[in-house]
N, C-alpha and C positions, 0 to 999 in steps of 0.2 A: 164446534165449540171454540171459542175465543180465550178459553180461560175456565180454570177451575178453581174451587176454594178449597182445603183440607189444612185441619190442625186436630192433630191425635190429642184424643181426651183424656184426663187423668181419672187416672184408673177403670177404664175403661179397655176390654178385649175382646170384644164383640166379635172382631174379626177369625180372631184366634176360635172362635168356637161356632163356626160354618161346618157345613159337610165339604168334605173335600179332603183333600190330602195336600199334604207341605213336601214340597219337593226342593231336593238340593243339590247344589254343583258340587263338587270334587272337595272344590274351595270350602265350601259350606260345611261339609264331612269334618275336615280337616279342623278347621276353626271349632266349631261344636267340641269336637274330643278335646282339643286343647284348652278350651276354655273349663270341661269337666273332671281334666287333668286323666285322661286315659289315653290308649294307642286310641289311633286310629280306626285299627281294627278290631281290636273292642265296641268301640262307640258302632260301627257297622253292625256287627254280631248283633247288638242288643238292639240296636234304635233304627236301623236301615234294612228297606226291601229294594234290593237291585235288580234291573232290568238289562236288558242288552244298550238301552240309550239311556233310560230313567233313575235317578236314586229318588226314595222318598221315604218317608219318616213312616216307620209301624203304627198306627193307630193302636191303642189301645183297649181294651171292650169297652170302657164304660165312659170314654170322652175323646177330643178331639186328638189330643195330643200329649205325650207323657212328661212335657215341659210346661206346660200349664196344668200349675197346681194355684189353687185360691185364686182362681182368677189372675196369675200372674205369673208370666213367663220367667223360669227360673233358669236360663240362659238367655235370658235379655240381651247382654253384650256381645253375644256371638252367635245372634238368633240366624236361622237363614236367610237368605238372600229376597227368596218370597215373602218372607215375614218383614223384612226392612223396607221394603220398598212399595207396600201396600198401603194406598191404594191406587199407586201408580204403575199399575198391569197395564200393560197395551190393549188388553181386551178390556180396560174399563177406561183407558182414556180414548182408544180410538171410537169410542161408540158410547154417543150420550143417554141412548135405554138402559146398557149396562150399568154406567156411574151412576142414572136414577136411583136403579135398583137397588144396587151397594147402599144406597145412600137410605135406603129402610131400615140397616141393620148399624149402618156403620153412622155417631152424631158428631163424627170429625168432618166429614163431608158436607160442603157449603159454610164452615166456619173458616176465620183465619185470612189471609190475607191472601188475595188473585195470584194467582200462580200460572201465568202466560204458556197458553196450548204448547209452543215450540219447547219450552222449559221441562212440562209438563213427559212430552213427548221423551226429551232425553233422559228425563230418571225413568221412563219405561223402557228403554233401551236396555239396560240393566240387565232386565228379564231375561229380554233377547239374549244376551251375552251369556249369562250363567247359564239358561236353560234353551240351550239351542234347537233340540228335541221336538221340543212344543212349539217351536216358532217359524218352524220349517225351515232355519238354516240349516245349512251343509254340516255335519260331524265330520270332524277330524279325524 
């Protein structure tokens, strides 16, 4: 790939509502509670399943996520790290069947102005940093 296109749609969360789970860094926990005006560990208790490397957000029964309601994310400003940076996952920029595929669900993808692989590469970097787990770096 030489280059991507992506410009998020209004009002549009397509993404937000895949199967999958939303997972978060430390940082992410932290920001979310603060932005809900709770502890911490509050926000944990109710909204997070912890693993020994993983945090990730409860699903809910009847949708994807307890912060999209109406179609719209009601922590917007201090959404997770996975959710800001999407759709620049290393597994959808390192591999152009991947970002195809996204590109079924997702009509930000191929709109908007070229966004140079290298460019591309570094907001996927991101990922790697917040969620080192998944990416086979080293844990601290």
């Amino acid at each position: 790939m030489d280059g991507v296109r992506f410009t998020c749609q209004p009002n549009c969360s397509n993404c937000c509502d895949q199967a999958g789970y939303v997972y978060l860094s430390e940082k992410d926990l932290i920001r979310a509670a603060a932005f809900l005006q709770i502890e911490p560990a509050v926000f944990e208790a109710k909204y997070v399943f912890r693993t020994r490397y993983l945090l990730r957000l409860r699903k809910p029964k009847d949708k994807q996520c307890h912060f999209l309601i109406e179609k719209r994310c009601t922590i917007h400003p201090a959404k997770p790290t996975q959710c800001s940076a999407f759709p620049f996952w290393p597994e959808l920029i390192e591999n152009r069947e991947n970002w195809n595929e996204t590109a079924k669900y997702c009509p930000g993808i191929g709109m908007g102005p070229l966004v140079q692989i290298g460019t591309a590469l570094e907001a996927a970097e991101v990922m790697k940093t917040a969620y080192p787990a998944m990416y086979g770096k080293p844990l601290k």
